[in-house]
LOTOR-660372 format. One record per atom (N, C-alpha, C, CB): residue in one letter; x, y, z. Coordinates in steps of 0.001 Angstrom, whole numbers, padded with zeros to 6 digits, always signed. Glycine has a CB too. Example, Ala and Ser with C-alpha at 12.3 -4.5 7.8 and 13.67 -1.06 7.14 Angstrom:
REM residues 2
A+013190-005690+007800;A+012300-004500+007800;A+013200-003300+007800;A+011308-004473+009046;S+012850-002250+007080;S+013670-001060+007140;S+012900+000030+007870;S+014084-000598+005725;
This chain:
REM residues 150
X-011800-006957-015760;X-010907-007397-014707;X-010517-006181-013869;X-009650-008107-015295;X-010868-006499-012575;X-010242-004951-011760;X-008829-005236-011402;X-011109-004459-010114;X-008305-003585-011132;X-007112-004242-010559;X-006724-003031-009241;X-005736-004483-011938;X-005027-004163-008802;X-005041-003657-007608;X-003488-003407-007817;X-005652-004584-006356;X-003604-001797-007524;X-001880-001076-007712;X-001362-001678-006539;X-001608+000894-007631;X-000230-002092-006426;X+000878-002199-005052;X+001779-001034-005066;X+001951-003620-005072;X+001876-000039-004732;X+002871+001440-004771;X+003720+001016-003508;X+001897+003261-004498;X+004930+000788-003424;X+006172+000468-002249;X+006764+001326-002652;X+007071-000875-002095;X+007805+001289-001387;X+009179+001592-001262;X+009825+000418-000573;X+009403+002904-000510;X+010966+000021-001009;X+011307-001067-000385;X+012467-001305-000315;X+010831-001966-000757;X+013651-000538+000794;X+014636-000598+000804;X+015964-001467+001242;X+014488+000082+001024;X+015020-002140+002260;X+015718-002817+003404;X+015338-004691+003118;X+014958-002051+005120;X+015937-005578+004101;X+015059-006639+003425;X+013949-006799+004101;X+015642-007939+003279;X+013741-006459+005630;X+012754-006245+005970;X+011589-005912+005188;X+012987-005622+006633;X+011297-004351+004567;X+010866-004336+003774;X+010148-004959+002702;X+011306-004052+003740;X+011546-005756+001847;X+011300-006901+001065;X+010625-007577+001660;X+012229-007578+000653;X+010630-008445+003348;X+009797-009475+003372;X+008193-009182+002979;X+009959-010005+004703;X+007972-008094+003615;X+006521-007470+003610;X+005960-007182+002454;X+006418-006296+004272;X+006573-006364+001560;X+006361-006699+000353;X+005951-008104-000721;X+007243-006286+000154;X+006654-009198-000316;X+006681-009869-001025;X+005068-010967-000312;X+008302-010312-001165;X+005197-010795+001019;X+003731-011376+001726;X+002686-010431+001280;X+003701-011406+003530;X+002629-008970+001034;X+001622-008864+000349;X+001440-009479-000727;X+001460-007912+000169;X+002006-009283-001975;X+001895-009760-003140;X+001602-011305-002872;X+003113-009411-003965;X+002164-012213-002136;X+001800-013119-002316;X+000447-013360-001663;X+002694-013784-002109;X+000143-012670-001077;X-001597-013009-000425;X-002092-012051-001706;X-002206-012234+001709;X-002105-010977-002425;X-002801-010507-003395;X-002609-011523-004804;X-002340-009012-003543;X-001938-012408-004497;X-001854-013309-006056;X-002290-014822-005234;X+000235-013358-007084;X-002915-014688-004746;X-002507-016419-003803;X-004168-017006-005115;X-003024-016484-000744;X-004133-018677-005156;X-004176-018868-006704;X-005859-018640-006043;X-003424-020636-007748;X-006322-018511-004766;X-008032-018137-004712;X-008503-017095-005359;X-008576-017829-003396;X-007481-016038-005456;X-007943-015039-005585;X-007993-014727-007298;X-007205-014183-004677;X-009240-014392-007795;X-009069-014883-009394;X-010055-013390-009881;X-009970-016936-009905;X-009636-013141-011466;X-010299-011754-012213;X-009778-010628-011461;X-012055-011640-012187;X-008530-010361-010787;X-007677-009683-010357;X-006487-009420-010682;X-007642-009899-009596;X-006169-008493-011180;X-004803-007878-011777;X-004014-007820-011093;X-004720-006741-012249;X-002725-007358-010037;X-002290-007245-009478;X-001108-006235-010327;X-002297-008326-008877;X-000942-004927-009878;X+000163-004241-010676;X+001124-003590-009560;X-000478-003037-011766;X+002724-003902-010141;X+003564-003673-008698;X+004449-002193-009374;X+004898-005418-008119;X+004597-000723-008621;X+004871-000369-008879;X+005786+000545-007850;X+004182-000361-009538;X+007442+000731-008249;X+007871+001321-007156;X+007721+002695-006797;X+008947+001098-007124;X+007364+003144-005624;X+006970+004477-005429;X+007797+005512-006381;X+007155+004799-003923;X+008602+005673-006384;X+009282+006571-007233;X+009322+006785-008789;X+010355+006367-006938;X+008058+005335-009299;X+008305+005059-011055;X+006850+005366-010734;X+008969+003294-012036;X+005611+004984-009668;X+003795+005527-009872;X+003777+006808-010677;X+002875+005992-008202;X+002472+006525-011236;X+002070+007619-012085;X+000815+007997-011865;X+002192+007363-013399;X+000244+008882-011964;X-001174+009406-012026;X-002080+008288-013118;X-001117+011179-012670;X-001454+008064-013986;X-002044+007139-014838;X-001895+005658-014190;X-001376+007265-016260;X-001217+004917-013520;X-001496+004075-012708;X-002456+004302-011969;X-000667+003809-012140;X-002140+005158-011149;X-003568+005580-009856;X-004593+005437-010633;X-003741+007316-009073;X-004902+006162-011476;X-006637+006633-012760;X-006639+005186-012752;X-006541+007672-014956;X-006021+004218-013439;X-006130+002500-014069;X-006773+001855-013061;X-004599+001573-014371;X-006247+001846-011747;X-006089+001008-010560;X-008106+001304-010012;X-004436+001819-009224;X-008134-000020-009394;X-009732+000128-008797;X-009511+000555-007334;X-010739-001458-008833;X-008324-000204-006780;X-007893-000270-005250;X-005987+000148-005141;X-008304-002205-004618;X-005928+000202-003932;X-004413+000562-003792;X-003652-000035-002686;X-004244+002004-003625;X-002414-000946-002489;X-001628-000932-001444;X-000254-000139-001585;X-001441-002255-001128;X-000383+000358-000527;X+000927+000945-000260;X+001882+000279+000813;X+000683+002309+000146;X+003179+000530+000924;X+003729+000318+001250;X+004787+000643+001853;X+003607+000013+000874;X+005601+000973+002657;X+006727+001900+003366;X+007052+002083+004287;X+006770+002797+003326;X+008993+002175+004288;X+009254+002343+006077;X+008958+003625+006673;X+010841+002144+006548;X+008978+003533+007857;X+008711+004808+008428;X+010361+005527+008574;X+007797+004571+010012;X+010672+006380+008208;X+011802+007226+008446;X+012123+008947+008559;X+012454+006806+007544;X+012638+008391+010139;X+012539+010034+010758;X+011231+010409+010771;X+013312+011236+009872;X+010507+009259+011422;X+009510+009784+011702;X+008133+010027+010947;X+009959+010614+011988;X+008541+009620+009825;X+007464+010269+008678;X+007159+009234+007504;X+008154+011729+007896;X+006415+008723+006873;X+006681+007929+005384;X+007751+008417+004763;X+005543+008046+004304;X+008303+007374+004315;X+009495+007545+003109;X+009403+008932+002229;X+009336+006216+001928;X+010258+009793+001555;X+010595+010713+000860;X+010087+010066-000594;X+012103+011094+001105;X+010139+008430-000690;X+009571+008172-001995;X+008096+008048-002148;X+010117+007022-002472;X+007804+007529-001239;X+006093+007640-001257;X+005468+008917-001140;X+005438+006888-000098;X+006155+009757-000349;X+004951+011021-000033;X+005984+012137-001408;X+004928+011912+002435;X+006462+011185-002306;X+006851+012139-004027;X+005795+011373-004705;X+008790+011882-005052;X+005731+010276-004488;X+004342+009617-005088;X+002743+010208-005187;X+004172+008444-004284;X+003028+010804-003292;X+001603+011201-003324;X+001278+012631-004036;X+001106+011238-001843;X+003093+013457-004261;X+002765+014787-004384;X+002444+014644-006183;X+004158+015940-003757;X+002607+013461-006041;X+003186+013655-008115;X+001337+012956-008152;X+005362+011896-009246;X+000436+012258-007355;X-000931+012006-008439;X-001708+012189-007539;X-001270+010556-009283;X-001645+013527-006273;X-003050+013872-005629;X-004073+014753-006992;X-002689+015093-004011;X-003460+015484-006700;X-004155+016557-007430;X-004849+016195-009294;X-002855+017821-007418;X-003757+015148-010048;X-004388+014586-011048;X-005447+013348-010533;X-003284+014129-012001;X-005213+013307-009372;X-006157+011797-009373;X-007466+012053-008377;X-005110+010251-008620;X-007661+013415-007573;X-008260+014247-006785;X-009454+013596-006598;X-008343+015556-007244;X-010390+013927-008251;X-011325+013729-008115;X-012230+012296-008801;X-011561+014836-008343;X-011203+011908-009258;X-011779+010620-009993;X-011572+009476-009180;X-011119+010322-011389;X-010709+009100-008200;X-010455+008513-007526;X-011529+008109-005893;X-009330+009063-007600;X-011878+009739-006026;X-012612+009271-004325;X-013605+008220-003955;X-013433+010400-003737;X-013582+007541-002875;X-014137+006053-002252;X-013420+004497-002968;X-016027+006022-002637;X-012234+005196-003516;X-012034+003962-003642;X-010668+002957-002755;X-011947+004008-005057;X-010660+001626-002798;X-010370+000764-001310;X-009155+001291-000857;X-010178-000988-001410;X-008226+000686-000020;X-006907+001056+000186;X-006965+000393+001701;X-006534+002795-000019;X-005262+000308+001202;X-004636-000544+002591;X-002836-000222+002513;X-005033-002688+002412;X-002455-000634+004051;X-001062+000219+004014;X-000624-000872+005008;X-000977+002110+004560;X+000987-000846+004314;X+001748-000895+005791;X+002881-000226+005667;X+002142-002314+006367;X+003142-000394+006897;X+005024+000292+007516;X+006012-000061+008256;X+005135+001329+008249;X+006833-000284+008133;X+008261-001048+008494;X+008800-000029+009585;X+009481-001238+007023;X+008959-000073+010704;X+009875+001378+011233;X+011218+000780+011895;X+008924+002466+012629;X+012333+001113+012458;X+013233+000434+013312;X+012466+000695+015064;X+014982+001208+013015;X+011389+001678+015037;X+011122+001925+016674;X+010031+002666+016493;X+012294+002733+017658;X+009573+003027+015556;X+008319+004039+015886;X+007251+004275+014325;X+009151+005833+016459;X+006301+004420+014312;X+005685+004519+012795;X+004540+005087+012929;X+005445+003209+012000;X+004460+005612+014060;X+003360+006712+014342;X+002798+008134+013251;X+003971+007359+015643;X+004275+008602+013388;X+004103+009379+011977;X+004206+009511+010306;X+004596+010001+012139;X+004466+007812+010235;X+004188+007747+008911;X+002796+007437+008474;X+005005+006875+008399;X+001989+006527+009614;X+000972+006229+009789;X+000016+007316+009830;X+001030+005544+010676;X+000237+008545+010566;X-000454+009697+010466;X-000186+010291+009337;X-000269+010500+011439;X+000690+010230+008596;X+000619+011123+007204;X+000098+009936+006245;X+002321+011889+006613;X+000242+008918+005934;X-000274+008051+005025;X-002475+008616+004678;X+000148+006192+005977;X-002223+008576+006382;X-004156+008686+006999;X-004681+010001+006718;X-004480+008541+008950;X-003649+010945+006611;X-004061+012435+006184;X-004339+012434+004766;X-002912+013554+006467;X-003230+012040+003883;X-003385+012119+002967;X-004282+011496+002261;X-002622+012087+002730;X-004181+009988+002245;X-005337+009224+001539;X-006898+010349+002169;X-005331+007116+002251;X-007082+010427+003301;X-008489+011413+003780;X-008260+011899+002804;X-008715+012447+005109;X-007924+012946+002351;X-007913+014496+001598;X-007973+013487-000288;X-005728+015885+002142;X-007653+012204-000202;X-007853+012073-001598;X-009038+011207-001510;X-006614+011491-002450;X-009567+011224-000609;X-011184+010942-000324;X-011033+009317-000339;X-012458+011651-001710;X-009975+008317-000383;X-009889+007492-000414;X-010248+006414+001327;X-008790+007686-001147;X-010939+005107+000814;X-012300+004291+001285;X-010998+003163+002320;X-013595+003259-000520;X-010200+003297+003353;X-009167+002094+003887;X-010339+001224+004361;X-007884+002532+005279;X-009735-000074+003551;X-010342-001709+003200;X-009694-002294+003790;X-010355-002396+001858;X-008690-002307+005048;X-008245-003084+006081;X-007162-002306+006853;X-007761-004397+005558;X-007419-003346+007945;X-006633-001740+008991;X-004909-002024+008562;X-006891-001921+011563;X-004463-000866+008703;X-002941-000946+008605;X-002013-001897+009460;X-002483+000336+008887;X-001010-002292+008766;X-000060-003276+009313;X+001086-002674+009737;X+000295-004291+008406;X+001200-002636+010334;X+002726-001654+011411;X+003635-002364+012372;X+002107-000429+012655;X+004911-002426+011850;X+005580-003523+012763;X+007282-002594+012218;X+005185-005767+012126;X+007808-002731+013752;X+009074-002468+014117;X+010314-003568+014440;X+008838-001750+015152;X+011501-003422+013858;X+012247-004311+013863;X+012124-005185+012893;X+012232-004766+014835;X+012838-006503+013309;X+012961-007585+012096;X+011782-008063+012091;X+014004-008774+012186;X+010769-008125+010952;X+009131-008944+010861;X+009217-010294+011459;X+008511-009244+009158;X+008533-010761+012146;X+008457-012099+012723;X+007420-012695+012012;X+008220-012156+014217;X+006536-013612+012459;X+006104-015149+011597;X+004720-014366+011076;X+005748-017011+012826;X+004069-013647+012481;X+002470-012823+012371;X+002533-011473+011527;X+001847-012294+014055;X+003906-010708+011480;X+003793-009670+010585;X+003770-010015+009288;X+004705-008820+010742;X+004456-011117+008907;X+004423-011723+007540;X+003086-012332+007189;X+005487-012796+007414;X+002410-012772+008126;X+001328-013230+007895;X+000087-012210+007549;X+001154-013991+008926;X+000202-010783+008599;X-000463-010102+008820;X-001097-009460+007071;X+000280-009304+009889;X+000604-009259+006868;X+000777-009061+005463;X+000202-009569+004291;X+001736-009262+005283;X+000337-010745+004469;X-000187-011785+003378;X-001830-011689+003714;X+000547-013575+003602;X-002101-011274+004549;X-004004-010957+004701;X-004136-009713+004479;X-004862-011191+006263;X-003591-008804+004168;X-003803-007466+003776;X-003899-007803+002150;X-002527-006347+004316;X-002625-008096+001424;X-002637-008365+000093;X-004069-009239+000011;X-001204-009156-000401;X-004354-010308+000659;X-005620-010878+000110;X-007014-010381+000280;X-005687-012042+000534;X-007089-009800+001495;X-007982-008413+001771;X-008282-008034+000655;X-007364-007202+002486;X-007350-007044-000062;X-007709-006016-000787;X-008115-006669-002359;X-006475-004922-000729;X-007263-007470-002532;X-007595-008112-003720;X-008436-008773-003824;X-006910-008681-004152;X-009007-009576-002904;X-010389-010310-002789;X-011779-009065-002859;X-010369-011252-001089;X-011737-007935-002304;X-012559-007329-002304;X-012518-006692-003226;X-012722-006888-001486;X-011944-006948-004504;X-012026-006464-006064;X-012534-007802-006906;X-010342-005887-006703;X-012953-008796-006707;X-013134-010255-007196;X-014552-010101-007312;X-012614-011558-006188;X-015294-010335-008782;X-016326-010288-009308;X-017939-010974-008164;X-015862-011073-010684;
């Protein structure tokens, strides 16, 4: 059975909505021989990452940049997960109040440098999520998890 890490931060309810439309498009009942493991950025481990076949992330953009919890995520399992990890899938989104340019650019740096394969384009939405960001969402989660399905 492969599986697929969800790594968030999720502070706001905004947030929450997006979160919870991924997961529910990564569990929706088509999608079958898929694990789904939810873990909050600040509890990921290098040993999650190693387990995991694919990855969503998740996070607001603040001040400009990904969350302080995700990019502790990335500092705590680049380097253990460096080389065992490279080409494998990944997908992201980001919540901002006005801008997510630069969380989006550091998410894209980093996954590059961990040689990691993005399996659908990023979801980026400012303000309160409306009907298509939730949706957008819920096709990212099924995206990624479908493209781990035997």
């Amino acid at each position: 059975m492969s599986t697929l890490l969800i790594v968030h931060h999720t502070p706001s309810p905004n947030c929450q909505a997006l979160f919870e439309a991924v997961v529910s498009g990564a569990t929706a009942p088509e999608i079958e021989g898929v694990r789904v493991e939810r873990r909050a950025a600040l509890s990921a481990t290098a040993s999650d990452v190693l387990a995991a076949d694919a990855y969503l992330l998740g996070t607001p953009a603040n001040l400009g940049y990904m969350s302080g919890a995700l990019k502790h995520f990335f500092d705590q399992v680049y380097y253990p997960c460096l080389d065992q990890t490279r080409g494998r899938p990944f997908g992201f989104y980001v919540h901002g109040g006005n801008d997510v340019t630069g969380a989006v650019r550091g998410i894209e740096s980093i996954t590059t440098g961990l040689g990691w394969r993005r399996a659908a384009d990023p979801v980026t939405t400012t303000g309160e999520p409306d009907r298509a960001d939730i949706e957008a969402c819920w096709e990212l989660g099924a995206t990624l998890a479908a493209g781990l399905m035997d």
